[in-house]
C-alpha positions as CSV (number, residue, x, y, z in Angstrom):
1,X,-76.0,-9.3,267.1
2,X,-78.0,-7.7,269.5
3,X,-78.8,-3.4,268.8
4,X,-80.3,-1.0,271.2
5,X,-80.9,2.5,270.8
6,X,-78.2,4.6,273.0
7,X,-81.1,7.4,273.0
8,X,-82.7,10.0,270.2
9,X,-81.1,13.0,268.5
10,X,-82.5,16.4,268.4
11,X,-80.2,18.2,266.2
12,X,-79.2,19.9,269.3
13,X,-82.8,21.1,270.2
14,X,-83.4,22.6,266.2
15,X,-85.9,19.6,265.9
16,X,-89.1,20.5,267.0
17,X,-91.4,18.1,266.4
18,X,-91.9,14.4,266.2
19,X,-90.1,12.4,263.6
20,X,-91.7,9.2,262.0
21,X,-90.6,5.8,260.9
22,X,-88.6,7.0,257.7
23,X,-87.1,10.4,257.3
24,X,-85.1,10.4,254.1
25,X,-81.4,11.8,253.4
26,X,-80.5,13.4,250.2
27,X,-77.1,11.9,249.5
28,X,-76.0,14.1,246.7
29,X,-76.8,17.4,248.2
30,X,-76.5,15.5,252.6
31,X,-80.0,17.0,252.9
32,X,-82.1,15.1,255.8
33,X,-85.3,15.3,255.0
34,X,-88.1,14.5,258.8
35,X,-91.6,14.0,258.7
36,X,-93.9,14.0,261.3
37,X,-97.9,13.3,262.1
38,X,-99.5,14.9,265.1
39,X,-102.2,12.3,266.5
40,X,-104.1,14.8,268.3
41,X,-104.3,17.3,265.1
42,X,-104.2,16.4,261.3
43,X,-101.3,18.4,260.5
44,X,-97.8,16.6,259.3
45,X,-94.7,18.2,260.5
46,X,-91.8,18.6,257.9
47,X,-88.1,19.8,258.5
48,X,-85.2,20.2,256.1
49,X,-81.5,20.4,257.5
50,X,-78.3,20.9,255.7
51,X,-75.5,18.8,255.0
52,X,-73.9,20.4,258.5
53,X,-77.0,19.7,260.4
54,X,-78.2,22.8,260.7
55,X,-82.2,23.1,260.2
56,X,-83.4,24.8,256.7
57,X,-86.9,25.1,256.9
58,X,-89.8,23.7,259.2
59,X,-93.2,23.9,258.7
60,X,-97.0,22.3,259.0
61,X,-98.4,20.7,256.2
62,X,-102.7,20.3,257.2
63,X,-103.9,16.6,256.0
64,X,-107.4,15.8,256.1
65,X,-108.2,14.2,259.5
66,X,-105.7,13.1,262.9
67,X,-104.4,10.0,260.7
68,X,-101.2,8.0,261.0
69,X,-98.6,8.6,258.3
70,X,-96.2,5.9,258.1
71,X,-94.0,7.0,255.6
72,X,-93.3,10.0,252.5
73,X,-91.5,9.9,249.5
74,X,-88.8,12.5,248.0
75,X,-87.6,12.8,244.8
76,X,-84.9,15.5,243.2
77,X,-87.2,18.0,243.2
78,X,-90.0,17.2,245.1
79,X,-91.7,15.7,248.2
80,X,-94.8,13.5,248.7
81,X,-96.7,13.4,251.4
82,X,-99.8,10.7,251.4
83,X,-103.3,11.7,253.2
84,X,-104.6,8.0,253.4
85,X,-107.2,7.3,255.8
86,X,-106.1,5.3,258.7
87,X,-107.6,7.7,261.4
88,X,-107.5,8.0,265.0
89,X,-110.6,6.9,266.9
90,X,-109.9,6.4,270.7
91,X,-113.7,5.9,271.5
92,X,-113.9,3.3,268.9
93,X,-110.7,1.7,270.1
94,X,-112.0,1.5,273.9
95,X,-115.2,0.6,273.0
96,X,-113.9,-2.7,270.6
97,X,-110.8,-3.3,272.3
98,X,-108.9,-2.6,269.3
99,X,-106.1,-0.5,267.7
100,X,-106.3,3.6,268.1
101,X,-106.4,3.5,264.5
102,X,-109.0,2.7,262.1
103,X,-108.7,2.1,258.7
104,X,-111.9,4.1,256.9
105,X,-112.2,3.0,253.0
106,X,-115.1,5.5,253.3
107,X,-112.2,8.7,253.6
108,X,-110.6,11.2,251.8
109,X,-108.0,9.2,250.0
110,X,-105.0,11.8,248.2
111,X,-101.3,12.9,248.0
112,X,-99.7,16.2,248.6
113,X,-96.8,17.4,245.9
114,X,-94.6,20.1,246.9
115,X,-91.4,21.6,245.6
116,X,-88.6,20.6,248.0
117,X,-87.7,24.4,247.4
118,X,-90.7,25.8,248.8
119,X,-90.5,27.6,251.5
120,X,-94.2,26.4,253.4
121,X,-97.0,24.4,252.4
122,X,-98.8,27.2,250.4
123,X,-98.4,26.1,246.5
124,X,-98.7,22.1,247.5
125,X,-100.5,20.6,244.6
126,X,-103.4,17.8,246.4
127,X,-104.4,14.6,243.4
128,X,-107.3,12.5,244.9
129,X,-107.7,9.2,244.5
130,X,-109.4,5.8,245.8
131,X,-108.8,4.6,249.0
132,X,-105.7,2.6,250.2
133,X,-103.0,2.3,252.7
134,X,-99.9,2.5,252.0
135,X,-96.4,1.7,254.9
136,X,-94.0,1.9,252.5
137,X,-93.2,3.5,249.1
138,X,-90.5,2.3,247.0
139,X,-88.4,4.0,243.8
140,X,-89.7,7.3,243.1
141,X,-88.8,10.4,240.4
142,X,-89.8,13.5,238.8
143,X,-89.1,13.6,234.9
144,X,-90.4,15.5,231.9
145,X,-92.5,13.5,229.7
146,X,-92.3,13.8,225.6
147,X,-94.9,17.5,225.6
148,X,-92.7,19.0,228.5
149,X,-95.1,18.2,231.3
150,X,-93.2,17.4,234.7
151,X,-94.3,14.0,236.6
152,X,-93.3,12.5,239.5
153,X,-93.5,8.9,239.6
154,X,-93.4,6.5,242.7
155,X,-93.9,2.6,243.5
156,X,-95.6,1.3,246.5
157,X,-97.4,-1.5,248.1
158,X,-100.6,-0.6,249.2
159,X,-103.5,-2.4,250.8
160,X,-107.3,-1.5,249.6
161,X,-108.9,-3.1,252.8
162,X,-107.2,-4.5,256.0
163,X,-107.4,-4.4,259.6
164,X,-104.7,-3.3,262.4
165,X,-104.0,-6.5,264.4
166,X,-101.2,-6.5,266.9
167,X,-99.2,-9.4,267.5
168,X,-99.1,-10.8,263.9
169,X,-97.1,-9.5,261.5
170,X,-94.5,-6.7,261.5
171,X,-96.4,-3.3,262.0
172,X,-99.5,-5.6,262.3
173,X,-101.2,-5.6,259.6
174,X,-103.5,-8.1,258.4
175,X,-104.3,-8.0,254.8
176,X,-107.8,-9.2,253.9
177,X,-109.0,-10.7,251.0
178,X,-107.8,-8.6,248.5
179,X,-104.3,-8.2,249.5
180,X,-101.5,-6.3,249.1
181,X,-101.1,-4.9,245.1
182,X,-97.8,-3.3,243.8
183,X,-99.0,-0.4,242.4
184,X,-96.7,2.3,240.0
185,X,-98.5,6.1,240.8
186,X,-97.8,9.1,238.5
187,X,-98.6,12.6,239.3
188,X,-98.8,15.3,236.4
189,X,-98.0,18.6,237.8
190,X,-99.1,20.4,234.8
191,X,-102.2,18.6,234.2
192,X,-103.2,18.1,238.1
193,X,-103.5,14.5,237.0
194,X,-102.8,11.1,239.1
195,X,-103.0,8.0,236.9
196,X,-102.0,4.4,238.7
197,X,-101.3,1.0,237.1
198,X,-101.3,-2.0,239.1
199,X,-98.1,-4.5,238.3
200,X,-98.4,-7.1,241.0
């Protein structure tokens, strides 16, 4: 069976901003959640529109460096937004022949939690961590844990070292030695804590 796109939809010109690989839809509440990163700025873009498609909320979220953002993660209550360190370098890229993106272990390495009811970027709670990549994130939750405090937990693959290579494998990445890891993250929103555990 052979698909082509028939175009792109704007939400009859309510969408501002670029959209990325994965916006998410809320299927209890029809919520569509977009994201956005802006090459030439390190700022993420993030809308909200209702179940009758018209828009909520939009508004800039500021990230570290111009990096590429693959993907974000929502839960109930909350939205994730990763700050990982695959940055633009066009002088690099001309210079080496390569990608327009780098991946720099060296980075600020973190992850953004916001309320999905807030109504900007203001009270966004940053956890820093060590340095990975992530495409794409898997399950994720918030919950209260047994003294009350509220954690948002989340599953991903992530890659500590690899290079961008077009041609190879699907969003062409090439995974060095150390591979890809399956990695369970958890975020304490009253603690400002991040702890990880590596299953795979």
């Amino acid at each position: 069976m052979y698909v082509k796109s028939v175009g792109y939809d704007d939400f009859d010109g309510q969408l501002k901003h670029m959209c990325s690989a994965h916006p998410k839809v809320d299927w209890k509440t029809g919520e569509f959640l977009v994201f956005g990163y802006q090459a030439s700025k390190p700022l993420i873009h993030y809308s909200v529109f209702d179940k009758d498609r018209s828009l909520v909320k939009s508004f800039k979220i500021p990230i570290t460096s111009s990096r590429m953002i693959h993907d974000f993660v929502m839960t109930q209550h909350y939205i994730v937004i990763p700050d990982l360190p695959v940055e633009l370098d066009p002088a690099a890229a001309v210079k080496n022949n390569t990608h327009l993106f780098h991946y720099n272990a060296k980075a600020k390495t973190r992850y953004g939690v916001l309320g999905r009811s807030e109504p900007d970027s203001t009270n966004i709670i940053w956890f820093d961590c060590p340095a990975h990549f992530c495409f794409h994130y898997g399950n994720s939750w918030d919950e209260l844990n047994d003294k009350g405090e509220t954690i948002v937990v989340l599953f991903a693959v992530i890659f500590e070292d690899f290079d961008m290579d077009f041609g190879k494998y699907e969003h062409y990445v090439l995974a060095t030695e150390k591979g890809s890891i399956f990695r369970r993250m958890e975020f304490n929103l009253s603690t400002k804590q991040m702890k990880t555990k590596n299953l795979i």
